[in-house]
N, C-alpha and C positions, 0 to 999 in steps of 0.2 A: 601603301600610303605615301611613300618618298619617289614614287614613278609621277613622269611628267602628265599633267593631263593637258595644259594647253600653251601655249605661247602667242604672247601679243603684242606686238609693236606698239610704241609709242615715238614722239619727237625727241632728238638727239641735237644738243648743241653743239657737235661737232658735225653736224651735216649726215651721219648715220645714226639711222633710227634703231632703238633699242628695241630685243626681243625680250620680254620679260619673261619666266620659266614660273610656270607657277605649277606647284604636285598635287597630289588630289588629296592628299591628308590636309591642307590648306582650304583647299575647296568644299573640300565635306564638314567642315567646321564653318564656312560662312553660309553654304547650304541650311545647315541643321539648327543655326540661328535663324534666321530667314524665316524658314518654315516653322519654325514652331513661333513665331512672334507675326505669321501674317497670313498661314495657310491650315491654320488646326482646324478650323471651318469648312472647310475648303468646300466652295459652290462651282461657281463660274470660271474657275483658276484666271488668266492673263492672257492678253493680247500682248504680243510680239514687237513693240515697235520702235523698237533700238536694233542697229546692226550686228550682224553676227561676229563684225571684228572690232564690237567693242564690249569692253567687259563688263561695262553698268548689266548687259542685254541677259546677261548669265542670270541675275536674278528670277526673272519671268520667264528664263528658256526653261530652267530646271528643274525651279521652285514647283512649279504647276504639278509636273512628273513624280517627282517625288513623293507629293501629296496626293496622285490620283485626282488630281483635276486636269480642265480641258486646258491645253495650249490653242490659242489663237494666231494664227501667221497673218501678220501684215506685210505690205510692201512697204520698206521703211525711205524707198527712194519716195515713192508718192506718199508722202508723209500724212496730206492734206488729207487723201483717200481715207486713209488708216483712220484716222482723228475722228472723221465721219462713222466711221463703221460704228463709234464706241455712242454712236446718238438712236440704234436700236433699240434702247431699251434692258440692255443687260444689265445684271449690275456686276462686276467683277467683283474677285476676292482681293486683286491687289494690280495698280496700274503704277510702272515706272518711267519716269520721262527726264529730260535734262529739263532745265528750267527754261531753255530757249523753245524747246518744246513745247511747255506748257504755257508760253504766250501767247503759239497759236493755237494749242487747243483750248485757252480760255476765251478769247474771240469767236472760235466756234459757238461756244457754249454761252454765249450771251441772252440771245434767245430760246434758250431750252427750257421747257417747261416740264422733263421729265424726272423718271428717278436717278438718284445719284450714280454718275456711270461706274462707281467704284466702290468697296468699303475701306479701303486705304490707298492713298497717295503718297509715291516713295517720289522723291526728286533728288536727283544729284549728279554729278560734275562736272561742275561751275558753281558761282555764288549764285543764291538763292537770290529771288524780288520779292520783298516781303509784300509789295503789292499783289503779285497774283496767286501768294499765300491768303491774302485777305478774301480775293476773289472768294476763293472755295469757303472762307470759313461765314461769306454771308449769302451763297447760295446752297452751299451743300455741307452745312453745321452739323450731320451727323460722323463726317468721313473723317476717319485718320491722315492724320496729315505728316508727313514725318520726311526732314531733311537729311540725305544719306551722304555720309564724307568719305573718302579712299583713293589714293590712289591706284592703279594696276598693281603697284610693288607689292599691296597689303591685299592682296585677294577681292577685288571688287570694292568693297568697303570697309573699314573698322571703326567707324562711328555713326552715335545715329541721333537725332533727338527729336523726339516729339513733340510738334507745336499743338498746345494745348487752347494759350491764350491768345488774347487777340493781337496782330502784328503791325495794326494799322499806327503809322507814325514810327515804325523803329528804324534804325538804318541798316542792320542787320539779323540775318537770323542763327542763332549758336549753331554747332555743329554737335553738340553734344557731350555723352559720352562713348568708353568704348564698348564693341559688341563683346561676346561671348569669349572667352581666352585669350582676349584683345590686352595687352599694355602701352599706355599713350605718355610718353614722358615730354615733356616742355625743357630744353637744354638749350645752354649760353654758348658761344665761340669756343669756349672750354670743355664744354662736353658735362657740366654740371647743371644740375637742376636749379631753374629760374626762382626768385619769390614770389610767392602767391599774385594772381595780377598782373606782373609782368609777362614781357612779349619773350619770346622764346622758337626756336626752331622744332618742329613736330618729330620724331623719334617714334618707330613703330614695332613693336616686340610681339611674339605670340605665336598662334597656329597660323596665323595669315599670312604672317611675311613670306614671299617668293624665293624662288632656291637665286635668284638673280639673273645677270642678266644674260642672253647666248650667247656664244662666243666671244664675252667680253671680261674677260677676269681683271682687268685693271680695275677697270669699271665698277663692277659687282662688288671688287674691295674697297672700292672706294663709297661706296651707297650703302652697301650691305657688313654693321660692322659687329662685332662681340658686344654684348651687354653687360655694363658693368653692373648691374641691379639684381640681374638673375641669370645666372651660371645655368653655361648650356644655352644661354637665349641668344638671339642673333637682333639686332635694330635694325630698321631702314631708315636713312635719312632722308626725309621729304624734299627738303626746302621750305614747307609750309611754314609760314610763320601762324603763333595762336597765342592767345592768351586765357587764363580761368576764370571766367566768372566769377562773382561774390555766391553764387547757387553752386559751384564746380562745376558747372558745363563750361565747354571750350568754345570760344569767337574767333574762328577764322580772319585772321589779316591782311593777307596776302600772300607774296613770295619773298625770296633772299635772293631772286635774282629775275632776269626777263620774261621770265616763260609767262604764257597766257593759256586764256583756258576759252575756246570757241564752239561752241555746242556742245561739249563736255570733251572736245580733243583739246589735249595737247600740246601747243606750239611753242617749237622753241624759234623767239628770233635769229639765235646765232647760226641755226639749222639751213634758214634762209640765207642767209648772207654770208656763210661758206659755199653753195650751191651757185648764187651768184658768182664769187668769186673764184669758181673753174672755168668763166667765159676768156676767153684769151683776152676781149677787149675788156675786161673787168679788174684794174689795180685793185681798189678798195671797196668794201658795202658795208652799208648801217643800215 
């Protein structure tokens, strides 16, 4: 369970990108969630249509396998193709998309007159549009609908929530709560837990958290720290900022610092504007 199963870069605001080490005892616990909250059925298993170097994709690579359903391989460069395939007529057990994704596949799907391409819809990382949340919940009102939060450090995802009701007019959709051996704590400058309400930095504890980062031990101590709430537990500091609902679900607010989130990667500005400035003719970059 403490051997490596995979590593995956992400954007570095010092201009090198981070490997993140994630072990399979991590894995097998966002796995074993997963499947049993979207695969006990299991029919049509998932189409493919996230890349292999990114970790949303883990879900539907695995998920399906594990459960004895069919994996579907798409080409995730020809995105459009992929999108298309899913207007056959199948109905899958569970489709995952970024939410920039699912713009274009809602365009597609404007004209369809057929069965729901899915029985659950997982979206996640980037912020959700609660518009093309609404999409699905007024042509395809039977389908689970469910926005997935994590970043890489916490093993794909450690939050989830279910939209139930209707999202038409909100400006945001919560992120929820956590999954399965998940602990999500909201912590001030100080490293103490916010009041109810307030905004707070995201704090990640459990089976999910990553061994950290490769060959970056400043790094890794610096992201990856001891948990003062449960002995033997280890935190990942996000940067995410969030706050608790009056229901205790969590509302996503943004960051603590530049990074952006572009089809569900990662960008760090600082990343660019060090890279910029190893041109000889480059003093300074913002």
């Amino acid at each position: 369970a403490r051997h490596l199963a995979y590593v995956i870069y992400t954007s570095g605001s010092t201009g090198t990108p981070k490997g993140v080490m994630v072990e399979h005892g991590s894995l097998v616990n966002y796995l074993h969630w997963s499947d049993r909250s979207h695969y006990e059925e299991a029919g049509n298993g998932s189409p493919m249509l996230l890349s292999f170097s990114f970790d949303a994709g883990v879900t539907t690579l695995f998920g399906p396998f594990l459960a004895g359903a069919k994996l579907r391989l798409a080409n995730p460069i020809a995105l459009i193709h992929a999108l298309a395939a899913l207007e056959d007529g199948q109905t899958y057990d569970l489709i995952k998309l970024t939410p920039s994704h699912l713009s274009l596949l809602n365009k597609r799907l404007e004209a369809y007159k057929g069965p729901a391409p899915t029985r659950a819809l997982m979206v996640g990382g980037e912020a959700l549009i609660p518009a093309d949340m609404q999409f699905w919940q007024e042509h395809f009102p039977n389908v689970r609908l469910i926005n997935h939060y994590g970043p890489t450090e916490a093993t794909v995802g450690c939050a989830t929530f279910a939209i139930s009701d209707a999202v038409g007019g909100l400006a945001s959709i919560p992120i929820g709560r956590p999954i399965a051996n998940t602990r999500i704590y909201l912590l001030d400058a100080h490293g103490a837990p916010v009041p109810f309400g307030a905004v707070g930095e995201l704090y990640i504890g459990g089976a999910g958290v990553a061994r950290g980062y490769l060959n970056r031990p400043e790094l890794t101590a610096e992201r990856f720290i001891a948990s003062p709430f449960v002995e033997g537990d280890r935190l990942y500091r996000s940067g995410d900022l969030a706050r608790y609902l009056p229901d205790g679900n969590l509302e996503f607010l943004g960051r603590n610092d530049e990074q952006v989130k572009i089809r569900g990667f990662r960008i760090e500005p600082g990343e660019i504007a060090a890279r910029l400035c190893e041109h000889e003719l480059v003093g300074e970059a913002v």
